[in-house]
C-alpha positions in Angstrom: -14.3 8.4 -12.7 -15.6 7.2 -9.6 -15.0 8.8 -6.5 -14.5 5.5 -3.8 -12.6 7.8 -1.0 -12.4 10.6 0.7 -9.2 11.8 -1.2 -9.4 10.3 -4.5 -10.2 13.6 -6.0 -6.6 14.6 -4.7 -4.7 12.7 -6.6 -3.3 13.9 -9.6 -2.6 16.9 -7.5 -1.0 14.5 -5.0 1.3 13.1 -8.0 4.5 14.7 -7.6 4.7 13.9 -3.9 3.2 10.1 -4.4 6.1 10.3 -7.1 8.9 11.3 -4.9 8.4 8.6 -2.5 8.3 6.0 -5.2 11.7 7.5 -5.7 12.4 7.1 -2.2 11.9 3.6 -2.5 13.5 3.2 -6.0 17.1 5.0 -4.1 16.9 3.0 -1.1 16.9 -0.2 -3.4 13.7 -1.8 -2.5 12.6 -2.2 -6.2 9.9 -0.8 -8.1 6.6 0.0 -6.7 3.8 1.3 -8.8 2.0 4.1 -8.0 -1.5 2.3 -8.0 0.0 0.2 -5.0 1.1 3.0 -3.2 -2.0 5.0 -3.3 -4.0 1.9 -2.8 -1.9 1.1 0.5 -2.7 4.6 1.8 -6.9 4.4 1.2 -6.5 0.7 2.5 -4.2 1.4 5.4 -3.2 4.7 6.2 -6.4 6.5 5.3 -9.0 3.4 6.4 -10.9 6.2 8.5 -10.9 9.0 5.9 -11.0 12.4 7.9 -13.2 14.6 6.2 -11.5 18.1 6.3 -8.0 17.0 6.5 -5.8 20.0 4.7 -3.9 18.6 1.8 -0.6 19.8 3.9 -1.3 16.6 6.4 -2.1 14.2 3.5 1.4 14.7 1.9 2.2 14.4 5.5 0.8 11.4 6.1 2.5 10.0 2.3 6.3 11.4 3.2 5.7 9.8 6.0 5.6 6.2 4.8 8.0 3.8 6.4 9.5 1.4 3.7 8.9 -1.1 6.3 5.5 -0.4 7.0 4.5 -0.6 3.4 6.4 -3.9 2.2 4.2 -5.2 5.5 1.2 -4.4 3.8 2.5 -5.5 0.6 3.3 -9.1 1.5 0.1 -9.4 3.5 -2.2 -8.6 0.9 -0.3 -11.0 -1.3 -0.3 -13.4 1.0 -4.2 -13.0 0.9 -4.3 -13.6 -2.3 -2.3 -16.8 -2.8 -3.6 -19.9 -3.1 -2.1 -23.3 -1.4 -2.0 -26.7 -3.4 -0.9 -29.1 -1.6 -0.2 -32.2 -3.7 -1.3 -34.7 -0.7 -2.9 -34.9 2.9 0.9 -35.6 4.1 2.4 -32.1 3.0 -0.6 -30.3 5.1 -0.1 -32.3 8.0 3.6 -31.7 8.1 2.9 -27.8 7.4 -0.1 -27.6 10.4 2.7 -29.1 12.9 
């Protein structure tokens, strides 16, 4: 496995609590999230500037911590990224650009 962050060697320790705020999400009816999104919205986002010696008690910190909100922001940004517009003629880009 390749170690990309700071914390990545944390993880499967990190589990249960990365786990309990899926569930968090999952009882507050904002649908399924996978556990790969979550943690990649925390190295992305949270944890962009990786402190070196953080004690693992401020990481689950920082996870519990997670605003639905805050992470369904991130969500539909990166999507958003990701899409790709067709537009069918010059006439539905204008009207869009307006």
């Amino acid at each position: 496995m390749n170690i990309s962050h700071t914390y990545d060697h944390l993880r499967i320790e990190l589990q249960p609590v990365l786990q309990s705020k899926l569930e968090e999400f999952s009882l507050l009816e904002y649908g399924e999230v996978a556990e790969q999104d979550l943690w990649n919205f925390l190295v992305r986002k949270k944890w962009k500037n990786a402190v070196e010696n953080k004690k693992i008690s401020e990481i689950v910190q920082d996870i519990m911590a997670i605003k639905v909100g805050e992470y369904f922001n991130y969500a539909t940004v990166e999507s958003l990224k990701g899409a790709e517009f067709v537009f069918d003629d010059k006439d539905e880009l204008r009207e869009l650009l307006k």
